[in-house]
C-alpha positions as CSV (number, residue, x, y, z in Angstrom):
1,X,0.0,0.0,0.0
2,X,1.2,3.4,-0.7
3,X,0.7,5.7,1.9
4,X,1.1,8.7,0.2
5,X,-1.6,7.9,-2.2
6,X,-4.2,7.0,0.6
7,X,-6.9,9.5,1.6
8,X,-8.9,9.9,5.0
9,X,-12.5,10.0,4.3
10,X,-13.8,9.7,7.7
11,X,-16.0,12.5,9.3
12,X,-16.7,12.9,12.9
13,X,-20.7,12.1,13.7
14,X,-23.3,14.7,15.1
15,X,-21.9,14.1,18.8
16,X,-18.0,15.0,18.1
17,X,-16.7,11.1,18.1
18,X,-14.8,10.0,15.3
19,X,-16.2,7.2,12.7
20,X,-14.0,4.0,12.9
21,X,-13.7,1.8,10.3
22,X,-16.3,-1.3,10.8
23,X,-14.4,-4.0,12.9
24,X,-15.1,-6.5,10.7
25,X,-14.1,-4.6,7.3
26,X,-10.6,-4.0,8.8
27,X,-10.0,-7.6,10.4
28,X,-9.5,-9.7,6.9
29,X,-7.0,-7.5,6.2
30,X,-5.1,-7.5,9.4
31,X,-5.0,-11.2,9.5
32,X,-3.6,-10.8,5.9
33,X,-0.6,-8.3,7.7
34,X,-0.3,-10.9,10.7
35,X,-0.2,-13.5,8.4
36,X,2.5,-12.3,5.7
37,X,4.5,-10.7,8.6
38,X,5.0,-14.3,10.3
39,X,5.7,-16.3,7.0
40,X,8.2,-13.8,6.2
41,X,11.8,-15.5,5.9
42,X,13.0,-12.8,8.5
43,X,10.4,-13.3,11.1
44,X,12.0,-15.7,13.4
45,X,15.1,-12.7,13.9
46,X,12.7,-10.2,14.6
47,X,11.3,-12.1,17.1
48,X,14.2,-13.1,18.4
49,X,15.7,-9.4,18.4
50,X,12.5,-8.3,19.9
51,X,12.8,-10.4,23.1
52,X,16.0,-9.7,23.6
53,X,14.9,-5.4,23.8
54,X,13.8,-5.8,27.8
55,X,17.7,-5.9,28.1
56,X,18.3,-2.8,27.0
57,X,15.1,-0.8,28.0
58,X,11.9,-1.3,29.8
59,X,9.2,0.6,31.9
60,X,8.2,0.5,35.8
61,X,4.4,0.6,34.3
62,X,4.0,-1.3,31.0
63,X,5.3,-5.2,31.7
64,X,5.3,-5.3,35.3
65,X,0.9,-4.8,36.0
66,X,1.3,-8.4,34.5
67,X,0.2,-10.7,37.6
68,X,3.6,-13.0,38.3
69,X,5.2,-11.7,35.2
70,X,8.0,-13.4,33.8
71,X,9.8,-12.5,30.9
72,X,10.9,-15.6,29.7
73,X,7.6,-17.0,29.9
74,X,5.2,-14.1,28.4
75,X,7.3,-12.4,26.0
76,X,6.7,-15.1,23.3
77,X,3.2,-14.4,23.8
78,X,3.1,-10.7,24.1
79,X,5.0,-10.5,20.9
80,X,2.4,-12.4,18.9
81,X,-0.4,-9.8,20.7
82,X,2.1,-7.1,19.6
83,X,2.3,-7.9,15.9
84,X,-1.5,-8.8,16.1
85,X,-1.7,-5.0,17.0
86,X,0.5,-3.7,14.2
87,X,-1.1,-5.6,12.0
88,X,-4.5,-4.0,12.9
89,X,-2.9,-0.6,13.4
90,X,-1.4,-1.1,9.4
91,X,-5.1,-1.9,8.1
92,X,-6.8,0.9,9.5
93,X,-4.0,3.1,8.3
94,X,-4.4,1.6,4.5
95,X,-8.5,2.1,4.7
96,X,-8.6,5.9,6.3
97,X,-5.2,7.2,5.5
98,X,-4.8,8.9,8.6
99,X,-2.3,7.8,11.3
100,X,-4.1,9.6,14.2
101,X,-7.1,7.0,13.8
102,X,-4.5,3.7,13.4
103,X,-3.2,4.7,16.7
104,X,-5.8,1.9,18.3
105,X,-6.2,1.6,22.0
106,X,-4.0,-0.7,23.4
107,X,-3.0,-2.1,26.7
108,X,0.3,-1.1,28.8
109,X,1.6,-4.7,28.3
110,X,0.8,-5.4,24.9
111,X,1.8,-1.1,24.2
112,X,5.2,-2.4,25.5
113,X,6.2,-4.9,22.9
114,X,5.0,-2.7,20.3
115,X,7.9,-0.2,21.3
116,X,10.2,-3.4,21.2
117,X,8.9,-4.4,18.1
118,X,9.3,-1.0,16.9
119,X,12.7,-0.7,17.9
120,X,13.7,-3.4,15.2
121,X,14.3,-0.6,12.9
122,X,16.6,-2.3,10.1
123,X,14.7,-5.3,10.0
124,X,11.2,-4.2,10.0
125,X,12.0,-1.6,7.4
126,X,13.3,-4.3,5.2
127,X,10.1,-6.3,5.9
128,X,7.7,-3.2,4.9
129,X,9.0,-2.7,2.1
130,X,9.3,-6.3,0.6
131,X,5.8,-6.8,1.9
132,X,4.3,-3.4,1.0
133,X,2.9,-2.9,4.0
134,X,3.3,0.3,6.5
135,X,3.4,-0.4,9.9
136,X,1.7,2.9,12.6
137,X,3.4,3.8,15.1
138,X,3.5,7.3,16.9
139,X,3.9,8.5,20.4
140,X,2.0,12.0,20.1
141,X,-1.2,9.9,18.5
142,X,-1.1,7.3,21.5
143,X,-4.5,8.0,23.9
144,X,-3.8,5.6,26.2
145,X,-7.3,4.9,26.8
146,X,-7.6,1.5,26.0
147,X,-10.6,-0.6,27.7
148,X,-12.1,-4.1,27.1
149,X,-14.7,-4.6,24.4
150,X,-14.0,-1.4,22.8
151,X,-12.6,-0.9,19.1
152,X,-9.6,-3.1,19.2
153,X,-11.3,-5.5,20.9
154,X,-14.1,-5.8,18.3
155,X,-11.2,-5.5,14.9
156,X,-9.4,-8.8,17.5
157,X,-12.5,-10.1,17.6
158,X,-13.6,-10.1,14.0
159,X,-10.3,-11.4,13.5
160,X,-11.0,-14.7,14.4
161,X,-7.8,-14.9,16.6
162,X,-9.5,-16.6,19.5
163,X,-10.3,-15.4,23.2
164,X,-8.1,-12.3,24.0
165,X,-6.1,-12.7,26.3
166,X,-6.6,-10.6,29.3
167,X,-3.5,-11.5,31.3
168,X,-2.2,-8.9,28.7
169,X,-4.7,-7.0,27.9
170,X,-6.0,-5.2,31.1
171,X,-8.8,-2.5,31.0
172,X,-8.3,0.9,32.2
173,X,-9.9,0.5,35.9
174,X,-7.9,-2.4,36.7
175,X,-4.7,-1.0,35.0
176,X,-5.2,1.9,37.5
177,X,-5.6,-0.8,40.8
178,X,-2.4,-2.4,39.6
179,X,-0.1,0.9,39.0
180,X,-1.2,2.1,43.0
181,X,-0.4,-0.9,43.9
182,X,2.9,-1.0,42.2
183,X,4.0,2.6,42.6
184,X,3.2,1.9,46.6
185,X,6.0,-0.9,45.9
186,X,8.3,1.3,44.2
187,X,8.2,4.1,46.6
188,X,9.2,2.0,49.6
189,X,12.4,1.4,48.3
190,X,12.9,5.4,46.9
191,X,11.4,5.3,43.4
192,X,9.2,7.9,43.4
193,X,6.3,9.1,40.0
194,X,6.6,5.5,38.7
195,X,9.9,5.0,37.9
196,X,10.5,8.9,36.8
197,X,12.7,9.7,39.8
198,X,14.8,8.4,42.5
199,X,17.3,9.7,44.6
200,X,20.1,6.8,44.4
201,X,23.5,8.0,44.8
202,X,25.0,4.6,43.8
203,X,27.8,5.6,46.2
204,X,30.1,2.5,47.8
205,X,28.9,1.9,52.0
206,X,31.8,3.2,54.4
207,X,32.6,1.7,57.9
């Protein structure tokens, strides 16, 4: 798909919200993404090179609201929920042309891959282009709004990609719950605004 030949032609309705494309439109050709993105002869690096990302960088909020999460065990599976989401990101973007609206809703967890995923830059360029598909992905357009049942839910859904799995993908109340609960952890040992600040001088004990 070109992007620069794709046009938005979605208006906002009577009460201010914006139209979505219908779930069910966009999900055939996000399983198309998914599909080609996995076949590809290069997938199996970028997975790999994605799992290994945590080791360099990760968040006090995104992976750790997972109950008893364990890298080892859940980053296979929350890499698979995170190219599910570029796919449907990618097929929203080729139907309305406007990145703002392919910014879906997405989970902390899941949200947290994505940047992983992202972060493959070489190899997922290489992969867009031989596959002609552009992958979405912009910090300014994220809402961070994401709740069950909503949009992404319904494109998952359509999708025919089974029961969501909501060890990853965690509504907006309970997201909430678990960051108090976690920034109450973090601040007992002197990280303070969820991982933002701490006053560690890293200086060597005397006596």
């Amino acid at each position: 798909m070109d992007a620069s030949t794709a046009t938005a032609t979605l208006e906002p309705e009577s009460d201010g919200r914006e139209v979505m494309p219908d779930p069910f439109g966009v999900a055939p050709r996000a399983v198309e993404i998914f599909d080609a993105f996995r076949d590809h002869r290069e997938f199996d690096r970028l997975r790999t090179s994605t799992l290994k990302y945590p080791d360099c960088w990760a968040t006090f909020t995104g992976y750790p609201i997972i109950a008893e999460w364990d890298l080892d065990a859940d980053g296979p599976y929350l890499f698979t929920e995170a190219l599910k989401v570029m796919a449907m990101k990618s097929a929203v973007f080729e139907q309305t042309g406007d990145e703002r609206l392919a910014e879906l809703d997405v989970s902390a967890p899941v949200d947290e891959m994505v940047h992983a995923l992202t972060a493959q830059f070489t190899i997922l360029s290489r992969m867009q282009t031989e596959l002609d598909v552009v992958f979405v992905h912009s910090t300014d357009n994220e809402r961070f709004q994401y709740d069950e049942d909503g949009y992404t839910d319904q494109i998952y859904a359509a999708a025919n990609w089974g029961v969501i799995p909501r060890r990853y993908w965690i509504g907006q109340e309970e997201t909430r719950r678990r960051l108090a609960v976690l920034f109450e952890h973090y601040e007992s040992i002197g990280v303070e605004q969820g991982g933002r600040r701490h006053n560690f001088t890293f200086s060597y004990a005397t006596g």
